[in-house]
C-alpha positions as CSV (number, residue, x, y, z in Angstrom):
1,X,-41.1,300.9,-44.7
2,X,-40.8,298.2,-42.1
3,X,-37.2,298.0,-41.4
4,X,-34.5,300.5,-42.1
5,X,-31.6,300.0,-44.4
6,X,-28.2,298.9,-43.6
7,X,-25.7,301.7,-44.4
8,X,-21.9,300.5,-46.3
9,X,-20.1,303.5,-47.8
10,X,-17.8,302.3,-50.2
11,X,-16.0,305.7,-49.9
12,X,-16.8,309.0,-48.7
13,X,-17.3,311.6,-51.6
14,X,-15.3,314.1,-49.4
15,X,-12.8,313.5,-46.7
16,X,-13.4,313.2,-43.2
17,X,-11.3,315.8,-40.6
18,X,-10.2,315.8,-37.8
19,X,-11.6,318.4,-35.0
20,X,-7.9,319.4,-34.7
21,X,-6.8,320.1,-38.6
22,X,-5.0,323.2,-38.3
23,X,-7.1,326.0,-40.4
24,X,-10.0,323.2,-40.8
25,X,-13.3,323.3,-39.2
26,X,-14.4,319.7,-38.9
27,X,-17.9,318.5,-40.5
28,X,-20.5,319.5,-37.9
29,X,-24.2,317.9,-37.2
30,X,-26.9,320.2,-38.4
31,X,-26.7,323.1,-35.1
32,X,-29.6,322.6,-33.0
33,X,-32.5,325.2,-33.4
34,X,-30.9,327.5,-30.3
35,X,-27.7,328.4,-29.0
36,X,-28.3,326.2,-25.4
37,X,-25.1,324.8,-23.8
38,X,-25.7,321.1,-24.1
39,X,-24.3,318.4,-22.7
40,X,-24.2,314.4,-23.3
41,X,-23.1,311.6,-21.5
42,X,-23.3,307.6,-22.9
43,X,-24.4,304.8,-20.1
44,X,-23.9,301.3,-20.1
45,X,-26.7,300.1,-18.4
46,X,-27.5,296.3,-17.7
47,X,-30.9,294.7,-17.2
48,X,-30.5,291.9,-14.3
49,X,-34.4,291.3,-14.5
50,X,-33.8,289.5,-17.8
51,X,-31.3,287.2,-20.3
52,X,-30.1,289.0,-23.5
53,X,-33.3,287.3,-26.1
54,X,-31.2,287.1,-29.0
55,X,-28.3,286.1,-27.3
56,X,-29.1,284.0,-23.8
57,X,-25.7,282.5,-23.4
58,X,-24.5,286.6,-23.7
59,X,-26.2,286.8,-20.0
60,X,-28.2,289.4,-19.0
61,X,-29.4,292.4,-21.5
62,X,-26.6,294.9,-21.9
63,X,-27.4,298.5,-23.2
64,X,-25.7,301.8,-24.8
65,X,-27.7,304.5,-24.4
66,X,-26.5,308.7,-25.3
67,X,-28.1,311.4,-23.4
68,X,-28.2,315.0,-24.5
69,X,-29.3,317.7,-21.9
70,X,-29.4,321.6,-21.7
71,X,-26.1,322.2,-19.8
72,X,-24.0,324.2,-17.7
73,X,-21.1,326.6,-19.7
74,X,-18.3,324.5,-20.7
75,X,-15.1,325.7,-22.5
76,X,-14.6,321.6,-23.4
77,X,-14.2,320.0,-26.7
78,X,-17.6,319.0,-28.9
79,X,-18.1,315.4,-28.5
80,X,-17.7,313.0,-31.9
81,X,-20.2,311.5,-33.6
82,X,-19.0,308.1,-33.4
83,X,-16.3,306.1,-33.1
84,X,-13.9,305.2,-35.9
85,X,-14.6,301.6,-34.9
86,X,-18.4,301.7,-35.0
87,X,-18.5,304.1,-38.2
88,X,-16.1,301.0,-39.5
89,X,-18.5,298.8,-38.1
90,X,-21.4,300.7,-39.4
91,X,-20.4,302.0,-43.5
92,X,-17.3,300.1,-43.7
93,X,-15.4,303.1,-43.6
94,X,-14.7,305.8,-40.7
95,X,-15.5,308.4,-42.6
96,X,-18.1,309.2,-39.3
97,X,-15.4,309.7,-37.5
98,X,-14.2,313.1,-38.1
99,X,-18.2,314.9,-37.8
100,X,-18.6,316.6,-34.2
101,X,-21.5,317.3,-32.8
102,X,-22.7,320.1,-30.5
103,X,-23.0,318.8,-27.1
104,X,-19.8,318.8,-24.8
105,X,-18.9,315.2,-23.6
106,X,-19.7,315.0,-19.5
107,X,-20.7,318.4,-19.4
108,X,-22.7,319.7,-15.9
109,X,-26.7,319.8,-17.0
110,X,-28.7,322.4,-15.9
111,X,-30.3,322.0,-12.4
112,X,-33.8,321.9,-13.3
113,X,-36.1,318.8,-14.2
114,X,-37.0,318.6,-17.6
115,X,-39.1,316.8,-19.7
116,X,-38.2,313.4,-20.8
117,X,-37.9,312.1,-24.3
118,X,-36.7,308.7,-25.1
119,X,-35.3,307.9,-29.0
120,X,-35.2,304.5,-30.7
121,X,-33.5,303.7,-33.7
122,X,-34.5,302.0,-36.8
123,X,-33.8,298.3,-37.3
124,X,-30.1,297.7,-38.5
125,X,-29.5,301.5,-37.4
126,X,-27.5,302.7,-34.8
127,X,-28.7,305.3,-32.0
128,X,-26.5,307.7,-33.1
129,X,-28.2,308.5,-36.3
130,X,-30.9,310.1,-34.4
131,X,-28.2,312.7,-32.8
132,X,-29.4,315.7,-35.2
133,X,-33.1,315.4,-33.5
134,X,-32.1,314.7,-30.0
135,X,-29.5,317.8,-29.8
136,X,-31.7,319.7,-30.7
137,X,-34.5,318.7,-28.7
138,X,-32.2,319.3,-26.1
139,X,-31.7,322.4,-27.5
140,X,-35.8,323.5,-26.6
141,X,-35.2,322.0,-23.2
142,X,-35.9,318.2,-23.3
143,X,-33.5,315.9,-22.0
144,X,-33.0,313.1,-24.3
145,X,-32.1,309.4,-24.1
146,X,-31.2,307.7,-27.4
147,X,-30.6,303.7,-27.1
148,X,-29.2,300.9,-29.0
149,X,-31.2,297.8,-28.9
150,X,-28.2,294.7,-28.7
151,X,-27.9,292.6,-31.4
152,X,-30.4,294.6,-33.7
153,X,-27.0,296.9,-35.2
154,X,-23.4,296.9,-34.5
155,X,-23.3,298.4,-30.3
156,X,-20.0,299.2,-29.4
157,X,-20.0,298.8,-25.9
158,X,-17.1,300.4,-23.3
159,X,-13.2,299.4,-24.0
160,X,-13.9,299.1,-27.9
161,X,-16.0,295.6,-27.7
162,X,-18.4,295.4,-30.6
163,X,-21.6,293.7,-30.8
164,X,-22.5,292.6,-34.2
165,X,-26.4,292.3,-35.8
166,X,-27.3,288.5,-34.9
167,X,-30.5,288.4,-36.2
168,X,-30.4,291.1,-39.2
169,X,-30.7,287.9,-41.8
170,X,-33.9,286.3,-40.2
171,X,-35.5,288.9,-37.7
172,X,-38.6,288.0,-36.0
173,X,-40.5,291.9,-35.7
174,X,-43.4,291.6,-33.9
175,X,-40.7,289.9,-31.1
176,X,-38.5,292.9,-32.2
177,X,-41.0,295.1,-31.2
178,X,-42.1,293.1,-27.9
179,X,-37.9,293.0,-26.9
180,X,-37.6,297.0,-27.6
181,X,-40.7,297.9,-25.4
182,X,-39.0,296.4,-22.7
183,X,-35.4,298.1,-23.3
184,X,-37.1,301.5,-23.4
185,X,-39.0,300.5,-19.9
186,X,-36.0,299.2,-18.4
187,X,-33.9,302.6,-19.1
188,X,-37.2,304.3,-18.2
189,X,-36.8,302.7,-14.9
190,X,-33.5,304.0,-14.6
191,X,-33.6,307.5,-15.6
192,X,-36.9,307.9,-13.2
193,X,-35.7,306.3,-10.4
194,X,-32.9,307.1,-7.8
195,X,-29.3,308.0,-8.5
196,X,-30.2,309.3,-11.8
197,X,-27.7,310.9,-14.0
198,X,-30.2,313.4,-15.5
199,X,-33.1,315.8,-13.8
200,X,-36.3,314.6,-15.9
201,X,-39.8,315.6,-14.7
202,X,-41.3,312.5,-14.3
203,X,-45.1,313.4,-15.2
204,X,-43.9,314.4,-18.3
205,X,-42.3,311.8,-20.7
206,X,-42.6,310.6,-24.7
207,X,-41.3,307.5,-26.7
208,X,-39.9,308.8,-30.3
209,X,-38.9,306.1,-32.4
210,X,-38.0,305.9,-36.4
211,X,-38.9,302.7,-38.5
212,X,-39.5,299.5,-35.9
213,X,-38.7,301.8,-33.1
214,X,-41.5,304.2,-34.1
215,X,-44.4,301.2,-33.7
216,X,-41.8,299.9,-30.5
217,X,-42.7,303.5,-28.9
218,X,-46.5,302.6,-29.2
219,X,-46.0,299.5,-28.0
220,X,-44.1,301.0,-24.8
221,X,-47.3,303.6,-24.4
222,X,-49.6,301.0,-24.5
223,X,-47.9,298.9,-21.7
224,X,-46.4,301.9,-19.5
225,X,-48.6,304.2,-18.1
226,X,-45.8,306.3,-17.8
227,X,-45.5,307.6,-21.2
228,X,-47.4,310.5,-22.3
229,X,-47.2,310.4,-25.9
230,X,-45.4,308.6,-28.8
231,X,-43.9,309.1,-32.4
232,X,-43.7,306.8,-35.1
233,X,-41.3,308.3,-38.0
234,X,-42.5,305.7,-40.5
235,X,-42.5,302.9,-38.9
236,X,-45.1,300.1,-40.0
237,X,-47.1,298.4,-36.1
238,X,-46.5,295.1,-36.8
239,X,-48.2,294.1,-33.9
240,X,-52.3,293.5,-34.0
241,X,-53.8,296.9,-32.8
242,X,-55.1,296.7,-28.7
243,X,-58.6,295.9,-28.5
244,X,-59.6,298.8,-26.1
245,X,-57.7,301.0,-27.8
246,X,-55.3,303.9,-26.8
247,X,-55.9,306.8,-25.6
248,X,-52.9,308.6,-25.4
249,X,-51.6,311.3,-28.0
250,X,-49.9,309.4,-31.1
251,X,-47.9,311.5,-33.9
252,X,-47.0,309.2,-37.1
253,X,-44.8,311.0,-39.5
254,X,-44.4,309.3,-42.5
255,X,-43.2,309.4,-46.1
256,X,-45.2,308.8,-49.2
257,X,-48.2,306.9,-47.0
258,X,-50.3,309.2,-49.0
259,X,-50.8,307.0,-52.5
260,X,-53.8,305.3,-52.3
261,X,-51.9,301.6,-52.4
262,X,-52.0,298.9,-49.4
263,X,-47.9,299.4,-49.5
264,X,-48.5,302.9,-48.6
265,X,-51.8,303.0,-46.3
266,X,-52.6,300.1,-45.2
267,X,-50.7,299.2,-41.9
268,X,-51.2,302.4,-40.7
269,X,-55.5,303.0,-41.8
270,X,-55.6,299.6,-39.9
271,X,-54.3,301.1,-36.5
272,X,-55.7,304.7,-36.8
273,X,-59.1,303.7,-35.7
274,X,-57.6,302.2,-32.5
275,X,-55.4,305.6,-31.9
276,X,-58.5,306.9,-29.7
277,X,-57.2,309.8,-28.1
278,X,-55.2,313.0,-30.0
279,X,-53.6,311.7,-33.2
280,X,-52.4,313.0,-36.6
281,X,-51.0,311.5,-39.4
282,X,-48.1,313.4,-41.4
283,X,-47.0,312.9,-45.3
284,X,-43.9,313.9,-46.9
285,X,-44.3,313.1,-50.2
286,X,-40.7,313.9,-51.6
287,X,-39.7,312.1,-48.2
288,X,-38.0,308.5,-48.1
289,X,-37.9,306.3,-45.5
290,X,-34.8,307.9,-44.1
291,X,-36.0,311.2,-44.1
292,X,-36.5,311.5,-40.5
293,X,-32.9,310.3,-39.2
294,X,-29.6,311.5,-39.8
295,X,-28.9,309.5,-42.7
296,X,-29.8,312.8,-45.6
297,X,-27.4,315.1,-44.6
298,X,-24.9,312.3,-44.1
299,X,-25.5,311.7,-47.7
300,X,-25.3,315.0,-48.3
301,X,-21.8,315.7,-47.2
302,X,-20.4,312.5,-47.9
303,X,-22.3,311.0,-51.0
304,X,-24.6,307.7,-51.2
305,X,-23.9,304.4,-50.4
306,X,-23.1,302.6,-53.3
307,X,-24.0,299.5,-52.4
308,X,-27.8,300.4,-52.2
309,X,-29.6,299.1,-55.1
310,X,-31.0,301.8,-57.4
311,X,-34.6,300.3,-57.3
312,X,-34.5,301.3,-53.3
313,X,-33.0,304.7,-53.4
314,X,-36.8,306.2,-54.4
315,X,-38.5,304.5,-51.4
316,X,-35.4,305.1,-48.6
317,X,-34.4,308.8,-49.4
318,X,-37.0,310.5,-51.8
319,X,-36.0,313.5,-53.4
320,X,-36.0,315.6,-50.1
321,X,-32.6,317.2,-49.2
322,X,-30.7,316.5,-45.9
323,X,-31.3,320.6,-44.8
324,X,-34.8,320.5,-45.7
325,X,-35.2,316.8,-44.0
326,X,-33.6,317.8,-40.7
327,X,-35.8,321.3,-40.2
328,X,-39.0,319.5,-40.7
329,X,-38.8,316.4,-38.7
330,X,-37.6,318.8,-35.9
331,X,-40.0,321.6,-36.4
332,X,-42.7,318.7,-36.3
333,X,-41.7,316.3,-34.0
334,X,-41.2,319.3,-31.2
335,X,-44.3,321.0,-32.0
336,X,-46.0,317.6,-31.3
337,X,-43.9,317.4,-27.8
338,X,-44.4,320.8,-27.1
339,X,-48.1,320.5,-27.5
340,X,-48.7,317.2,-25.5
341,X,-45.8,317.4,-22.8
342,X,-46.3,321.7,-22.0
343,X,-49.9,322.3,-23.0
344,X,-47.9,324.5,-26.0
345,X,-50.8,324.5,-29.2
346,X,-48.7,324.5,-32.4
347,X,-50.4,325.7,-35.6
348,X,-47.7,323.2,-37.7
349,X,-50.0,320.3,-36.3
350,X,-53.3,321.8,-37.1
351,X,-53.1,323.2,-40.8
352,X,-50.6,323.5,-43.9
353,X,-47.8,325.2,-43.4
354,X,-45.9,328.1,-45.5
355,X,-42.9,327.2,-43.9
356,X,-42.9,323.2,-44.4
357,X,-44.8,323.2,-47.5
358,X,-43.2,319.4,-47.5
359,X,-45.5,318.3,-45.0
360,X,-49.2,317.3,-45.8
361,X,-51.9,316.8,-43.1
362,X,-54.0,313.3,-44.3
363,X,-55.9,313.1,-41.2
Protein backbone atom coordinates (compact mmCIF):
# COMPACT_ATOMS: atom_id res chain seq x y z
CA UNK A 1 0.00 0.00 0.00
CA UNK A 2 3.05 2.24 -0.01
CA UNK A 3 3.69 2.86 -3.56
CA UNK A 4 1.41 2.52 -6.49
CA UNK A 5 1.94 0.11 -9.34
CA UNK A 6 3.56 0.77 -12.64
CA UNK A 7 0.91 0.32 -15.38
CA UNK A 8 2.30 -1.78 -19.08
CA UNK A 9 -0.66 -2.90 -21.16
CA UNK A 10 0.53 -5.43 -23.38
CA UNK A 11 -2.63 -4.75 -25.57
CA UNK A 12 -5.82 -3.13 -25.13
CA UNK A 13 -8.79 -5.67 -24.91
CA UNK A 14 -10.73 -3.21 -27.17
CA UNK A 15 -9.57 -0.60 -29.56
CA UNK A 16 -8.87 2.85 -28.88
CA UNK A 17 -10.87 5.72 -31.27
CA UNK A 18 -10.45 8.53 -32.28
CA UNK A 19 -12.83 11.66 -31.20
CA UNK A 20 -13.38 12.02 -34.96
CA UNK A 21 -14.41 8.19 -36.19
CA UNK A 22 -17.21 8.85 -38.33
CA UNK A 23 -20.49 7.17 -36.56
CA UNK A 24 -18.02 6.43 -33.35
CA UNK A 25 -18.34 8.04 -30.04
CA UNK A 26 -14.90 7.91 -28.59
CA UNK A 27 -14.24 6.24 -24.92
CA UNK A 28 -15.18 8.90 -22.47
CA UNK A 29 -13.99 9.42 -18.63
CA UNK A 30 -16.70 8.59 -16.18
CA UNK A 31 -19.09 12.13 -16.67
CA UNK A 32 -18.70 14.25 -13.70
CA UNK A 33 -21.63 14.19 -11.12
CA UNK A 34 -23.36 17.55 -12.97
CA UNK A 35 -23.65 18.91 -16.23
CA UNK A 36 -21.10 22.21 -15.30
CA UNK A 37 -19.22 23.56 -18.34
CA UNK A 38 -15.66 22.82 -17.38
CA UNK A 39 -12.64 23.89 -18.46
CA UNK A 40 -8.81 22.77 -18.12
CA UNK A 41 -5.65 24.21 -18.89
CA UNK A 42 -1.96 22.36 -18.22
CA UNK A 43 1.07 24.74 -16.85
CA UNK A 44 4.51 24.35 -16.90
CA UNK A 45 5.68 25.93 -14.02
CA UNK A 46 9.38 26.12 -12.78
CA UNK A 47 10.68 26.43 -9.19
CA UNK A 48 13.84 28.92 -9.25
CA UNK A 49 13.93 28.75 -5.32
CA UNK A 50 15.38 25.20 -5.73
CA UNK A 51 17.59 22.47 -8.06
CA UNK A 52 15.58 19.46 -9.43
CA UNK A 53 16.58 16.71 -6.04
CA UNK A 54 16.64 13.83 -8.14
CA UNK A 55 18.17 15.32 -10.94
CA UNK A 56 20.59 18.58 -9.87
CA UNK A 57 22.53 18.71 -13.13
CA UNK A 58 18.58 18.99 -14.68
CA UNK A 59 18.64 22.69 -13.04
CA UNK A 60 15.92 23.95 -11.32
CA UNK A 61 12.53 21.91 -10.47
CA UNK A 62 10.39 21.82 -13.55
CA UNK A 63 6.51 20.90 -13.20
CA UNK A 64 3.29 19.72 -15.27
CA UNK A 65 0.40 20.51 -13.56
CA UNK A 66 -3.71 20.17 -15.23
CA UNK A 67 -6.23 22.33 -13.94
CA UNK A 68 -9.95 21.65 -14.22
CA UNK A 69 -12.45 24.61 -13.43
CA UNK A 70 -16.31 25.29 -13.72
CA UNK A 71 -16.27 27.27 -17.00
CA UNK A 72 -17.73 29.57 -19.37
CA UNK A 73 -20.04 27.86 -22.53
CA UNK A 74 -17.82 26.56 -25.02
CA UNK A 75 -18.80 24.96 -28.42
CA UNK A 76 -14.87 23.50 -28.48
CA UNK A 77 -13.66 20.10 -28.65
CA UNK A 78 -13.25 17.73 -25.23
CA UNK A 79 -9.74 17.76 -24.32
CA UNK A 80 -7.76 14.09 -24.53
CA UNK A 81 -6.80 12.22 -21.82
CA UNK A 82 -3.21 11.94 -22.63
CA UNK A 83 -0.97 12.00 -25.17
CA UNK A 84 -0.09 9.10 -27.47
CA UNK A 85 3.44 9.69 -26.37
CA UNK A 86 2.89 9.56 -22.57
CA UNK A 87 0.19 6.69 -22.74
CA UNK A 88 3.27 5.00 -24.80
CA UNK A 89 5.42 6.11 -22.13
CA UNK A 90 3.01 5.11 -19.55
CA UNK A 91 1.37 1.24 -20.66
CA UNK A 92 3.55 0.70 -23.53
CA UNK A 93 0.82 1.24 -25.81
CA UNK A 94 -1.38 4.45 -26.74
CA UNK A 95 -4.26 2.85 -26.28
CA UNK A 96 -5.01 6.29 -23.69
CA UNK A 97 -4.94 8.07 -26.48
CA UNK A 98 -8.21 7.88 -28.03
CA UNK A 99 -10.41 8.47 -24.26
CA UNK A 100 -11.72 12.27 -24.02
CA UNK A 101 -12.56 13.68 -21.19
CA UNK A 102 -15.16 16.32 -20.26
CA UNK A 103 -13.44 19.57 -19.80
CA UNK A 104 -12.86 21.85 -22.96
CA UNK A 105 -8.99 22.56 -23.46
CA UNK A 106 -8.38 26.62 -22.60
CA UNK A 107 -11.91 27.15 -22.01
CA UNK A 108 -12.91 30.80 -20.15
CA UNK A 109 -13.59 29.77 -16.14
CA UNK A 110 -16.27 31.11 -14.47
CA UNK A 111 -15.65 34.63 -12.83
CA UNK A 112 -16.01 33.64 -9.28
CA UNK A 113 -13.33 32.45 -6.70
CA UNK A 114 -13.62 29.00 -5.81
CA UNK A 115 -12.39 26.71 -3.57
CA UNK A 116 -9.05 25.25 -4.01
CA UNK A 117 -8.20 21.54 -4.24
CA UNK A 118 -4.78 20.35 -5.08
CA UNK A 119 -4.35 16.44 -6.36
CA UNK A 120 -1.13 14.28 -6.18
CA UNK A 121 -0.58 11.21 -7.74
CA UNK A 122 0.67 7.91 -6.60
CA UNK A 123 4.29 6.98 -6.91
CA UNK A 124 5.12 5.69 -10.56
CA UNK A 125 1.56 7.27 -11.51
CA UNK A 126 0.99 9.99 -13.61
CA UNK A 127 -1.42 13.02 -12.67
CA UNK A 128 -3.62 12.26 -15.19
CA UNK A 129 -5.03 9.22 -13.61
CA UNK A 130 -6.68 11.32 -11.02
CA UNK A 131 -8.72 13.22 -14.02
CA UNK A 132 -12.15 11.17 -13.15
CA UNK A 133 -11.99 12.84 -9.44
CA UNK A 134 -10.76 16.20 -10.33
CA UNK A 135 -13.56 16.83 -13.26
CA UNK A 136 -15.81 16.10 -11.26
CA UNK A 137 -14.87 18.00 -8.34
CA UNK A 138 -14.85 20.65 -10.74
CA UNK A 139 -18.07 19.65 -11.52
CA UNK A 140 -19.43 20.72 -7.62
CA UNK A 141 -17.52 23.93 -8.02
CA UNK A 142 -13.83 23.35 -6.88
CA UNK A 143 -11.15 24.33 -9.03
CA UNK A 144 -8.59 21.65 -9.18
CA UNK A 145 -4.86 21.38 -9.73
CA UNK A 146 -3.45 17.95 -10.42
CA UNK A 147 0.59 17.69 -10.57
CA UNK A 148 3.23 15.54 -11.72
CA UNK A 149 6.14 15.25 -9.41
CA UNK A 150 9.51 14.99 -12.01
CA UNK A 151 11.33 12.05 -12.10
CA UNK A 152 8.80 10.05 -9.82
CA UNK A 153 6.68 8.87 -13.54
CA UNK A 154 7.14 9.53 -17.08
CA UNK A 155 6.19 13.89 -17.34
CA UNK A 156 5.87 14.87 -20.61
CA UNK A 157 6.76 18.30 -20.61
CA UNK A 158 5.81 21.05 -23.63
CA UNK A 159 7.14 20.17 -27.41
CA UNK A 160 6.86 16.31 -26.69
CA UNK A 161 10.07 16.08 -24.24
CA UNK A 162 9.63 13.16 -21.81
CA UNK A 163 10.98 12.73 -18.50
CA UNK A 164 11.54 9.24 -17.44
CA UNK A 165 11.20 7.65 -13.61
CA UNK A 166 14.98 8.12 -12.26
CA UNK A 167 14.51 6.82 -9.04
CA UNK A 168 11.56 4.15 -9.50
CA UNK A 169 14.33 1.20 -8.90
CA UNK A 170 15.77 2.58 -5.49
CA UNK A 171 13.33 5.40 -4.17
CA UNK A 172 14.05 7.04 -0.99
CA UNK A 173 10.08 7.75 0.53
CA UNK A 174 10.30 9.53 3.40
CA UNK A 175 12.61 12.07 0.89
CA UNK A 176 9.74 11.40 -1.64
CA UNK A 177 7.45 12.65 0.62
CA UNK A 178 9.69 15.72 2.02
CA UNK A 179 10.38 16.62 -2.14
CA UNK A 180 6.38 16.40 -2.88
CA UNK A 181 5.37 18.76 0.11
CA UNK A 182 7.37 21.22 -1.37
CA UNK A 183 6.04 20.81 -5.16
CA UNK A 184 2.50 21.14 -3.81
CA UNK A 185 3.70 24.52 -1.85
CA UNK A 186 5.51 25.81 -4.63
CA UNK A 187 2.30 25.51 -7.10
CA UNK A 188 0.35 26.64 -3.99
CA UNK A 189 2.41 29.74 -4.25
CA UNK A 190 1.51 30.23 -7.64
CA UNK A 191 -2.10 29.63 -7.92
CA UNK A 192 -2.55 32.11 -4.65
CA UNK A 193 -0.53 34.61 -5.71
CA UNK A 194 -0.68 37.37 -8.49
CA UNK A 195 -1.26 36.70 -12.25
CA UNK A 196 -2.99 33.56 -11.44
CA UNK A 197 -4.56 31.62 -14.17
CA UNK A 198 -7.55 30.41 -11.94
CA UNK A 199 -9.98 32.46 -9.33
CA UNK A 200 -9.43 30.23 -6.01
CA UNK A 201 -10.61 31.57 -2.68
CA UNK A 202 -7.67 31.54 -0.84
CA UNK A 203 -9.14 30.83 2.88
CA UNK A 204 -10.37 27.89 1.50
CA UNK A 205 -7.88 25.18 0.20
CA UNK A 206 -7.27 21.07 0.63
CA UNK A 207 -4.30 18.64 -0.37
CA UNK A 208 -5.82 15.25 -1.94
CA UNK A 209 -3.38 12.79 -2.64
CA UNK A 210 -3.52 8.77 -3.57
CA UNK A 211 -0.79 6.38 -2.30
CA UNK A 212 2.62 8.55 -1.36
CA UNK A 213 0.77 11.58 -2.39
CA UNK A 214 -2.00 10.86 0.09
CA UNK A 215 0.69 10.94 3.33
CA UNK A 216 2.65 13.99 0.96
CA UNK A 217 -0.80 15.94 1.40
CA UNK A 218 -0.39 15.62 5.34
CA UNK A 219 2.89 16.40 5.15
CA UNK A 220 2.03 19.75 3.12
CA UNK A 221 -0.79 20.50 6.03
CA UNK A 222 1.42 20.11 8.57
CA UNK A 223 4.03 22.59 7.15
CA UNK A 224 1.57 25.10 5.39
CA UNK A 225 -0.84 26.79 7.36
CA UNK A 226 -2.55 27.36 4.32
CA UNK A 227 -4.19 24.11 3.79
CA UNK A 228 -7.39 23.46 5.37
CA UNK A 229 -7.75 19.84 5.14
CA UNK A 230 -6.10 16.77 3.60
CA UNK A 231 -6.88 13.16 1.95
CA UNK A 232 -4.92 10.26 1.98
CA UNK A 233 -6.44 7.57 -0.53
CA UNK A 234 -4.35 4.77 0.85
CA UNK A 235 -1.45 6.02 1.25
CA UNK A 236 0.97 4.58 4.08
CA UNK A 237 2.82 8.22 6.27
CA UNK A 238 6.15 7.12 6.03
CA UNK A 239 7.29 9.86 7.94
CA UNK A 240 7.39 9.77 12.01
CA UNK A 241 4.04 11.35 13.13
CA UNK A 242 4.56 15.40 14.51
CA UNK A 243 4.99 15.49 18.05
CA UNK A 244 2.31 18.28 18.76
CA UNK A 245 0.14 16.81 16.60
CA UNK A 246 -2.35 18.22 13.89
CA UNK A 247 -5.11 19.74 14.26
CA UNK A 248 -6.54 20.13 11.00
CA UNK A 249 -9.30 17.92 9.39
CA UNK A 250 -7.68 14.53 7.90
CA UNK A 251 -9.90 12.01 5.68
CA UNK A 252 -7.91 8.56 5.01
CA UNK A 253 -9.73 6.38 2.56
CA UNK A 254 -8.40 3.20 2.35
CA UNK A 255 -8.79 -0.33 1.11
CA UNK A 256 -8.82 -3.47 3.19
CA UNK A 257 -6.99 -1.51 6.32
CA UNK A 258 -9.73 -3.20 8.23
CA UNK A 259 -8.07 -6.91 8.85
CA UNK A 260 -6.69 -6.97 12.02
CA UNK A 261 -2.86 -7.48 10.63
CA UNK A 262 0.14 -4.93 10.99
CA UNK A 263 0.13 -4.91 6.91
CA UNK A 264 -3.28 -3.62 7.10
CA UNK A 265 -3.41 -1.30 10.37
CA UNK A 266 -0.55 -0.59 11.49
CA UNK A 267 0.95 2.59 9.73
CA UNK A 268 -2.10 4.15 9.93
CA UNK A 269 -3.31 3.19 14.05
CA UNK A 270 0.25 4.65 14.63
CA UNK A 271 -0.61 8.21 13.15
CA UNK A 272 -4.41 8.35 14.13
CA UNK A 273 -3.68 9.38 17.68
CA UNK A 274 -1.55 12.36 16.32
CA UNK A 275 -4.60 13.37 13.76
CA UNK A 276 -6.03 15.73 16.79
CA UNK A 277 -8.50 17.62 15.19
CA UNK A 278 -11.69 16.13 12.81
CA UNK A 279 -10.65 12.79 11.31
CA UNK A 280 -12.20 9.60 9.95
CA UNK A 281 -10.84 6.54 8.67
CA UNK A 282 -12.69 4.84 5.65
CA UNK A 283 -12.52 0.84 4.55
CA UNK A 284 -13.34 -0.57 1.30
CA UNK A 285 -13.02 -4.00 1.77
CA UNK A 286 -13.60 -5.25 -1.89
CA UNK A 287 -11.33 -2.15 -2.70
CA UNK A 288 -7.55 -2.43 -3.99
CA UNK A 289 -5.09 -0.13 -3.78
CA UNK A 290 -6.13 1.40 -7.08
CA UNK A 291 -9.55 1.77 -6.24
CA UNK A 292 -9.43 5.41 -5.72
CA UNK A 293 -7.70 6.55 -9.18
CA UNK A 294 -8.53 6.08 -12.59
CA UNK A 295 -6.90 2.95 -13.08
CA UNK A 296 -10.55 0.54 -12.56
CA UNK A 297 -12.45 1.79 -15.14
CA UNK A 298 -9.36 1.91 -17.32
CA UNK A 299 -9.32 -1.78 -16.74
CA UNK A 300 -12.57 -1.94 -17.27
CA UNK A 301 -12.72 -0.75 -20.79
CA UNK A 302 -9.55 -1.83 -21.87
CA UNK A 303 -8.65 -5.15 -19.81
CA UNK A 304 -5.71 -5.76 -17.16
CA UNK A 305 -2.27 -5.34 -17.56
CA UNK A 306 -0.78 -8.48 -18.20
CA UNK A 307 2.31 -7.94 -16.96
CA UNK A 308 1.06 -7.56 -13.23
CA UNK A 309 1.73 -10.59 -11.31
CA UNK A 310 -1.38 -12.55 -10.24
CA UNK A 311 -0.25 -12.60 -6.48
CA UNK A 312 -0.72 -8.54 -6.63
CA UNK A 313 -3.93 -8.21 -8.53
CA UNK A 314 -5.91 -8.98 -4.90
CA UNK A 315 -4.11 -6.27 -3.01
CA UNK A 316 -4.02 -3.42 -6.16
CA UNK A 317 -7.61 -3.75 -7.53
CA UNK A 318 -9.85 -5.92 -5.22
CA UNK A 319 -12.94 -7.10 -6.57
CA UNK A 320 -14.57 -3.62 -6.72
CA UNK A 321 -15.67 -2.55 -10.30
CA UNK A 322 -14.36 0.65 -12.03
CA UNK A 323 -18.38 2.23 -11.88
CA UNK A 324 -18.71 1.40 -8.44
CA UNK A 325 -14.90 2.58 -7.63
CA UNK A 326 -15.32 6.01 -9.28
CA UNK A 327 -18.96 6.90 -7.45
CA UNK A 328 -17.63 6.24 -4.10
CA UNK A 329 -14.26 7.81 -3.92
CA UNK A 330 -16.16 10.91 -5.43
CA UNK A 331 -19.25 10.76 -3.32
CA UNK A 332 -16.74 10.49 -0.29
CA UNK A 333 -13.96 12.47 -0.97
CA UNK A 334 -16.50 15.62 -1.86
CA UNK A 335 -18.57 15.02 1.11
CA UNK A 336 -15.37 15.40 3.14
CA UNK A 337 -14.51 18.84 1.12
CA UNK A 338 -17.78 19.94 1.26
CA UNK A 339 -17.99 19.45 4.94
CA UNK A 340 -14.50 21.10 5.92
CA UNK A 341 -14.12 23.74 2.99
CA UNK A 342 -18.25 25.07 3.03
CA UNK A 343 -19.39 24.17 6.57
CA UNK A 344 -21.75 21.50 4.27
CA UNK A 345 -22.44 18.28 7.14
CA UNK A 346 -22.58 15.18 5.02
CA UNK A 347 -24.33 12.07 6.57
CA UNK A 348 -21.87 9.70 4.13
CA UNK A 349 -19.09 10.71 6.77
CA UNK A 350 -20.97 10.10 9.84
CA UNK A 351 -22.79 6.67 9.52
CA UNK A 352 -23.27 3.63 6.97
CA UNK A 353 -24.55 4.34 3.99
CA UNK A 354 -27.43 2.57 1.79
CA UNK A 355 -26.05 4.04 -1.14
CA UNK A 356 -22.14 3.07 -0.64
CA UNK A 357 -22.73 -0.03 1.22
CA UNK A 358 -18.81 -0.51 0.05
CA UNK A 359 -17.65 1.82 2.46
CA UNK A 360 -17.24 0.99 6.24
CA UNK A 361 -16.62 3.62 9.00
CA UNK A 362 -13.63 2.02 11.46
CA UNK A 363 -13.22 5.05 13.34
Amino acid sequence: MAAALLLAFAAPAAPAVAADSPGRSAVETPAPTTRQPLGTKTLHLVDTSRPDPWKPSAGHRELMVSLWYPALPSRAGRAPYMSAALSKAMLGSDVLSGVRTHAVAGARPAPVARPLVVLSPGFQMSRLTLTALGEDLASRGYAVAALDHTYEAPVEFPGGRIEPCLICEKPDLDAVVRNRAQDIRFLLDRLTGPGSELRVDRHRIAVVGHSIGGASAVETMREDPRVDAAVNLDGDFFLDPPAKGLNRPVLLLGAQRGRDTEDSRGDWERNWSHLTGWKRWLDVPDGGHMTFTDVPWIVDRFGRPAQIPPEQVPGQFGTLGGARATALTRAYVAAFLDRQLRGRPSPLLDRPSTAYPEVTILK
